[in-house]
Backbone bond lengths (Angstrom), bond angles and torsions (degrees), N, CA, C in turn:
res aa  C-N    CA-C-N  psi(-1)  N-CA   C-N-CA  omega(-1)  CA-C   N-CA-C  phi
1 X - - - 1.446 - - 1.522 111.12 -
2 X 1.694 124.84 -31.46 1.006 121.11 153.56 1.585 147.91 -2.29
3 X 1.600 69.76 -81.27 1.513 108.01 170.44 1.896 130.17 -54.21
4 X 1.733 88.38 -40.66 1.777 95.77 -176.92 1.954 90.29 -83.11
5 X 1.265 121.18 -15.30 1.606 123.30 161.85 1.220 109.11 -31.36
6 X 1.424 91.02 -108.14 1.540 119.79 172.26 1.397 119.07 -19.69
7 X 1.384 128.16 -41.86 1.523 146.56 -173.41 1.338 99.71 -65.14
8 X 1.250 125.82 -40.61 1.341 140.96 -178.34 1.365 119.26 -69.58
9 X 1.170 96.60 -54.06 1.356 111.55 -171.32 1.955 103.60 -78.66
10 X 0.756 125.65 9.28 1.341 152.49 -170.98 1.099 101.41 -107.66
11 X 1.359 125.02 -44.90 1.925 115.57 -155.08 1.935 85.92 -84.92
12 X 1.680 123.22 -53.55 1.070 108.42 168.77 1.226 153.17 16.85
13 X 1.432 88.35 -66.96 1.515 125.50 -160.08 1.428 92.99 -86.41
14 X 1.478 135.46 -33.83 1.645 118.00 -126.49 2.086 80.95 -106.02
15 X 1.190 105.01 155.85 1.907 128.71 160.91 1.547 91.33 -45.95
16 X 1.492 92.33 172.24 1.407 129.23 172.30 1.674 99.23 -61.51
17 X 1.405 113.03 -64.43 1.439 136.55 -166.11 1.953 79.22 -49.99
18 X 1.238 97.87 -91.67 1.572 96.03 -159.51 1.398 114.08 -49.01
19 X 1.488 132.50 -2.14 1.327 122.92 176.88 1.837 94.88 -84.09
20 X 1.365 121.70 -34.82 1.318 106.11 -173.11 1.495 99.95 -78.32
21 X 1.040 126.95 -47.20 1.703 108.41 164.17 1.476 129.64 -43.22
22 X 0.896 103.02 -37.06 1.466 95.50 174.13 1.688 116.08 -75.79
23 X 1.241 125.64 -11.27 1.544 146.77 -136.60 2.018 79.29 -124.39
24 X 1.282 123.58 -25.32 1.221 115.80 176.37 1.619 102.63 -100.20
25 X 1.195 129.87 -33.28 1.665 119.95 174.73 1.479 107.44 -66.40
26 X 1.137 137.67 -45.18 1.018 146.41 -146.66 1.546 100.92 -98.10
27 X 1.281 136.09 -83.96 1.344 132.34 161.78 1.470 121.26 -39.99
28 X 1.656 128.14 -32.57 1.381 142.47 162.96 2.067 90.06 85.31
29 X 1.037 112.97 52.59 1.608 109.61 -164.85 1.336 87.66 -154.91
30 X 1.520 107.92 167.13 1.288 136.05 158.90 1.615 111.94 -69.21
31 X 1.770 128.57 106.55 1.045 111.23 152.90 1.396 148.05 16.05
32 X 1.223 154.74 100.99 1.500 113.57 173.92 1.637 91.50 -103.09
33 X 1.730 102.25 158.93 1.373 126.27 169.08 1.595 128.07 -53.37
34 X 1.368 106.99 82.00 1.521 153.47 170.51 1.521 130.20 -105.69
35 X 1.277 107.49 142.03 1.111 114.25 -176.90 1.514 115.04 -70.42
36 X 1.391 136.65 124.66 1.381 156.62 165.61 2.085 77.32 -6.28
37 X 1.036 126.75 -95.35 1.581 145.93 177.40 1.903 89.13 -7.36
38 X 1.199 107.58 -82.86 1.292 114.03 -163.36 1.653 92.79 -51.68
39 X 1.327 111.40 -74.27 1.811 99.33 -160.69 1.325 118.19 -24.53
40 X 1.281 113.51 -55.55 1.657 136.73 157.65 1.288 105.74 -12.21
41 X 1.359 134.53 -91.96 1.571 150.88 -174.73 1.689 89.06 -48.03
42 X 1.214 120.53 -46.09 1.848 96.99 -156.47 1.528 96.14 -74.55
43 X 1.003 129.46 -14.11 1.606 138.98 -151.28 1.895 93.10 -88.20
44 X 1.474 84.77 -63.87 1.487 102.69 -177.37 1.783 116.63 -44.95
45 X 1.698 92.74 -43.47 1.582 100.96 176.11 1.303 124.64 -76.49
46 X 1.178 103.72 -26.09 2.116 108.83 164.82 1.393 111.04 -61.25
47 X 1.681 125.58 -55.26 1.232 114.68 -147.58 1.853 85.04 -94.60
48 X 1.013 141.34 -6.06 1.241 125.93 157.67 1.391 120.47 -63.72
49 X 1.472 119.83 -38.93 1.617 144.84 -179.05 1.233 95.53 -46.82
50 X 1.406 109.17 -69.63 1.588 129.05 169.64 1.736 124.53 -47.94
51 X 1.242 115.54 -25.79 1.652 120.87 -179.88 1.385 116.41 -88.58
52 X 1.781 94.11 -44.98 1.227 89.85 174.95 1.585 112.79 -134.22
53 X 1.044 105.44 45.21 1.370 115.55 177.15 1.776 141.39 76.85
54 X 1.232 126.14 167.98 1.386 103.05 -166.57 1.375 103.19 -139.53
55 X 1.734 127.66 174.65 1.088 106.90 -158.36 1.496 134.68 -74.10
56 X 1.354 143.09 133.66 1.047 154.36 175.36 1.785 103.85 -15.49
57 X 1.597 112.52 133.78 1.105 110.93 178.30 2.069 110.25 -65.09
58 X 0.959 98.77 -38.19 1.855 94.67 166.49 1.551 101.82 -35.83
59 X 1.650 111.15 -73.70 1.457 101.44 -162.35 1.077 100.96 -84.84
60 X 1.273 155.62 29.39 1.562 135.93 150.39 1.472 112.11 -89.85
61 X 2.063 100.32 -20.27 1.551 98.62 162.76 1.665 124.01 -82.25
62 X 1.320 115.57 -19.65 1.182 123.50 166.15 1.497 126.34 -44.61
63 X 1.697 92.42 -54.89 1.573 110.71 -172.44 1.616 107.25 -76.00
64 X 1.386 127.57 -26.56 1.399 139.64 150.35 1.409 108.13 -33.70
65 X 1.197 124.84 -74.08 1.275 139.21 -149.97 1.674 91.47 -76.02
66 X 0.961 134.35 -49.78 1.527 143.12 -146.74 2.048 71.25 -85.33
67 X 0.857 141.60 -101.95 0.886 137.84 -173.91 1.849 133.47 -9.20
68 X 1.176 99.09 -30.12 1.313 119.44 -171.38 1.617 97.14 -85.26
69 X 1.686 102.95 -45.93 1.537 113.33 177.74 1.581 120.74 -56.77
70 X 1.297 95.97 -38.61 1.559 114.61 175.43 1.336 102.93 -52.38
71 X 1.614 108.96 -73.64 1.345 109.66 -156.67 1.816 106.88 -63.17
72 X 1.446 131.46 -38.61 1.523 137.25 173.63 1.723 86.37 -46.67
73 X 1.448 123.99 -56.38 1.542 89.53 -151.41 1.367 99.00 -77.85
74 X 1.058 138.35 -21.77 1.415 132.47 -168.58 1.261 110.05 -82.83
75 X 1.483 138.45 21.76 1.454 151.50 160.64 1.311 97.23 -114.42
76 X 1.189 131.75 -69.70 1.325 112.73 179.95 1.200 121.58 -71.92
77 X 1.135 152.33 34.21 1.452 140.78 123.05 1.565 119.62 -123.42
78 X 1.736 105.63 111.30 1.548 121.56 -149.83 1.490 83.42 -79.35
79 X 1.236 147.94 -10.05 1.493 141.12 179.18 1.371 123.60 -53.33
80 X 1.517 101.68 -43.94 1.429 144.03 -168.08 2.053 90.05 -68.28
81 X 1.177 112.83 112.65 1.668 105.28 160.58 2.090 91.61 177.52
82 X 1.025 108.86 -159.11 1.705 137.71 -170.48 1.414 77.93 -51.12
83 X 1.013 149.48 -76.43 1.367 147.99 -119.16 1.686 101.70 -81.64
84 X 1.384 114.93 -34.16 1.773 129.23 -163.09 1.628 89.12 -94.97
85 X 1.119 139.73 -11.06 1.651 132.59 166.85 1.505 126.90 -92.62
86 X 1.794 94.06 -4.59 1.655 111.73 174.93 1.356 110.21 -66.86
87 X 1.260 145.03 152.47 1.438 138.50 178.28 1.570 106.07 -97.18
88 X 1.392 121.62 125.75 1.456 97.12 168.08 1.590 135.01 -77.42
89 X 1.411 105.99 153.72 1.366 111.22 -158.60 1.765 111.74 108.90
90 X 1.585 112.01 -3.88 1.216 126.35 160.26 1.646 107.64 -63.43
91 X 1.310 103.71 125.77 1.424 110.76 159.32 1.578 123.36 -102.37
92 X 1.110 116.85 103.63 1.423 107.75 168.94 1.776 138.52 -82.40
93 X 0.798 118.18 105.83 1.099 120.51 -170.28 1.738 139.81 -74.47
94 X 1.687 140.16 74.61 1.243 119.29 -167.08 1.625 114.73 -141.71
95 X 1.243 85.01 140.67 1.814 98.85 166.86 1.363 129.09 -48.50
96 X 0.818 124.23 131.09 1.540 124.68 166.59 1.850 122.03 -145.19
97 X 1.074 131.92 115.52 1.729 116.46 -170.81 1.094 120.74 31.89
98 X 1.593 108.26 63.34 1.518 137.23 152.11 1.825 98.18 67.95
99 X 1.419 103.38 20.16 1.347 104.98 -178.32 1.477 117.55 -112.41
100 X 1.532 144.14 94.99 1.715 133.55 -160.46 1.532 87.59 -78.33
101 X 1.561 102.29 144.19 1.608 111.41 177.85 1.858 89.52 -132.37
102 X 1.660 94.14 146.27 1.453 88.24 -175.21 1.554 92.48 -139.08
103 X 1.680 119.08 130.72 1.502 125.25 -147.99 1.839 72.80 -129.10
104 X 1.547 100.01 110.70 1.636 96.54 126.37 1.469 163.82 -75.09
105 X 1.006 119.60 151.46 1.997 99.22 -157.56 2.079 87.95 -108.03
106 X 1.210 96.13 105.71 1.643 99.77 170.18 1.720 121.26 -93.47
107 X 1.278 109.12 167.67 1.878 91.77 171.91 1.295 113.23 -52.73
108 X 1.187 122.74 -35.68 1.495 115.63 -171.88 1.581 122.78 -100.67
109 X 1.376 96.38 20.21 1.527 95.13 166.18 1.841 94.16 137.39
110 X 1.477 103.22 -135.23 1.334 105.50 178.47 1.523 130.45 -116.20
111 X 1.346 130.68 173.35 1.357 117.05 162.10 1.187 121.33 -115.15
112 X 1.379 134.46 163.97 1.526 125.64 174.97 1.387 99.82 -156.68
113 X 1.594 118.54 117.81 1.842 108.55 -177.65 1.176 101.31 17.95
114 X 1.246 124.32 84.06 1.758 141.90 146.82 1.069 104.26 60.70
115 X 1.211 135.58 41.99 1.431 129.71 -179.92 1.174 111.55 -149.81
116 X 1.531 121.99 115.65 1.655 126.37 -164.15 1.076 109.67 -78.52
117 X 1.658 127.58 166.38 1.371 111.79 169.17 1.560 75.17 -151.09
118 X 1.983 95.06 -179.87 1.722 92.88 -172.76 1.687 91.35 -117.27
119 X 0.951 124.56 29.45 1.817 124.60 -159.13 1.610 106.95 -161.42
120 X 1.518 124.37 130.43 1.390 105.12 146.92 1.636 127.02 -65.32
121 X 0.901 115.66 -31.74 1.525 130.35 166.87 1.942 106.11 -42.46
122 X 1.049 117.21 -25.67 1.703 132.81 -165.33 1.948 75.34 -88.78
123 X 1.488 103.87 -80.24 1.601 111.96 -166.08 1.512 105.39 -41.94
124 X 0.762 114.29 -44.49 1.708 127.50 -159.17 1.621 98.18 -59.31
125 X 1.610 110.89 -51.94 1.265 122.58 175.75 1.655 124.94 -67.24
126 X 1.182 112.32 -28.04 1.173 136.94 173.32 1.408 108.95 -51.94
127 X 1.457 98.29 -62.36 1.935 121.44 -168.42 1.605 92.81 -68.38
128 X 1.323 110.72 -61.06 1.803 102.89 -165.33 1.373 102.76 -96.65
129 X 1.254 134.17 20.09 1.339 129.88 168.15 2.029 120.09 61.02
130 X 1.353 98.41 -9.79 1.412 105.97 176.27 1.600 104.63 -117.40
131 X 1.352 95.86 -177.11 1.963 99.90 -177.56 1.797 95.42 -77.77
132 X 1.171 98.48 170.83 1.566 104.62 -157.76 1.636 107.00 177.68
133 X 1.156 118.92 119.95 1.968 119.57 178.71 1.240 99.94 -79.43
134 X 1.416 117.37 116.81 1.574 132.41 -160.88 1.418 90.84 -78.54
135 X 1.293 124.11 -45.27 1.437 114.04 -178.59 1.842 117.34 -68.26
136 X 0.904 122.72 -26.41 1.210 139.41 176.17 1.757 104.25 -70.96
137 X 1.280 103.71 -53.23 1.703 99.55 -170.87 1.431 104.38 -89.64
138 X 1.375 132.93 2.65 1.412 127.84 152.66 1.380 119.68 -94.22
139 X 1.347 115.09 -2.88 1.749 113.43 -174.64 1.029 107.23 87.69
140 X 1.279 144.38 18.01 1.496 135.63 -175.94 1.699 104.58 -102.20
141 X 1.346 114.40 119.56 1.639 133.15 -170.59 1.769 102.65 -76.03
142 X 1.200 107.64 121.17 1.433 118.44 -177.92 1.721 88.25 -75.44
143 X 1.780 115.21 144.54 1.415 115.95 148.03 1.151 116.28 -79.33
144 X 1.803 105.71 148.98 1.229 105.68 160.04 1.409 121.64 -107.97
145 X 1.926 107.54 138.72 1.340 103.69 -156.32 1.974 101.94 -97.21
146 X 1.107 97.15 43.51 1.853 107.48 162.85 1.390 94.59 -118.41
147 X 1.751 130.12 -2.97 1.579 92.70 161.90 1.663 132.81 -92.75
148 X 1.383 102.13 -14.42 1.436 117.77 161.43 1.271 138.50 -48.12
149 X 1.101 115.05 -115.25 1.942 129.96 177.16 1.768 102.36 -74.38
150 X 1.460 99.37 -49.67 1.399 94.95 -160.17 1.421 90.85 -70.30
151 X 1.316 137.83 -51.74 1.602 124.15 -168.11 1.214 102.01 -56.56
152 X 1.396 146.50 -68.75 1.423 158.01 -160.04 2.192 94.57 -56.02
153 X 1.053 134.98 -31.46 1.457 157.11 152.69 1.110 92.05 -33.34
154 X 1.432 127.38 -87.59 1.534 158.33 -142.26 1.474 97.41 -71.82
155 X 1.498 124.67 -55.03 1.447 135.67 -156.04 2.285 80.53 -70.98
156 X 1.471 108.53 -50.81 1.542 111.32 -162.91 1.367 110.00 -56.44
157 X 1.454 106.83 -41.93 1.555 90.43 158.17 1.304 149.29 -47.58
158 X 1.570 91.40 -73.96 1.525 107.38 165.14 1.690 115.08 -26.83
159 X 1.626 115.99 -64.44 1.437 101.90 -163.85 1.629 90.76 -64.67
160 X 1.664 139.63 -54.62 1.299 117.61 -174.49 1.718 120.41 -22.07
161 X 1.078 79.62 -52.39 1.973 100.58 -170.83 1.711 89.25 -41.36
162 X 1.274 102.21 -77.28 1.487 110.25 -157.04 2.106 126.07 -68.15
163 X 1.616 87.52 -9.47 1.243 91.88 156.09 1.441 125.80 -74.33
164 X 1.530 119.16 -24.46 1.402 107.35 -165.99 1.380 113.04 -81.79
């Protein structure tokens, strides 16, 4: 335990330069473009993985599977996107032909001058009269679901892969 100490207490110490060197022995990869801070933690989290071990093939199949589940349900139900992570009581606020439109986000969807809709995509169309990605024409950032389970999935492989 010493040893994974000291190792640590080592990365600390080292430059940007030597954190991506070290970030290439250790991972056996090219860096990716990270902050000096971050390289640090991923470095730190391998050779601990490695000291004292990493997760059990059960739960790396668990977290696989749960992932896979994730991503199936989140294709099959098109409801599910940017709009269902808004809190209601969100006001959104936007311009359009010198006109400010201001959409509340209720449990059951949205409001617009007294008139519910179940979609920004509905509002969006409403306001500009043509089709229109309600999340897109209010500013609201879709997630992407490869940065979650399935990326953290993807990354568990890979290092498996590259350990053997």
């Amino acid at each position: 335990m010493a040893d994974i100490s000291d190792q640590l207490a080592a990365l600390a110490a080292m430059s940007p330069a030597q954190l991506r060197a070290e970030w290439r022995r250790v991972y056996r990869t090219t860096p990716p473009r990270l902050t000096p801070d971050l390289l640090l933690r991923g470095i730190a989290f391998r050779l601990q993985e490695r000291a004292l071990g990493g997760l059990s093939a059960a739960s790396g199949s668990l977290l696989d599977r749960s992932a896979r589940q994730l991503e199936r349900s989140e294709r099959a139900e098109p409801g599910i996107g940017p709009q269902q992570r808004l809190k209601p009581g969100t006001r959104l606020v936007r311009s359009w032909n010198g006109k400010t439109y201001s959409v509340l986000v209720t449990d059951d969807g949205f409001l617009l001058d007294g008139q519910q809709f179940s979609s920004l995509t509905q509002v969006a169309a409403a306001i500009t009269g043509a089709h229109r990605s309600g999340p897109r024409f209010f500013g609201v950032r879709a997630v992407r679901t490869t940065t979650g389970a399935a990326a953290s999935s993807a990354r568990r492989a890979a290092s498996r892969a590259s350990l053997s």
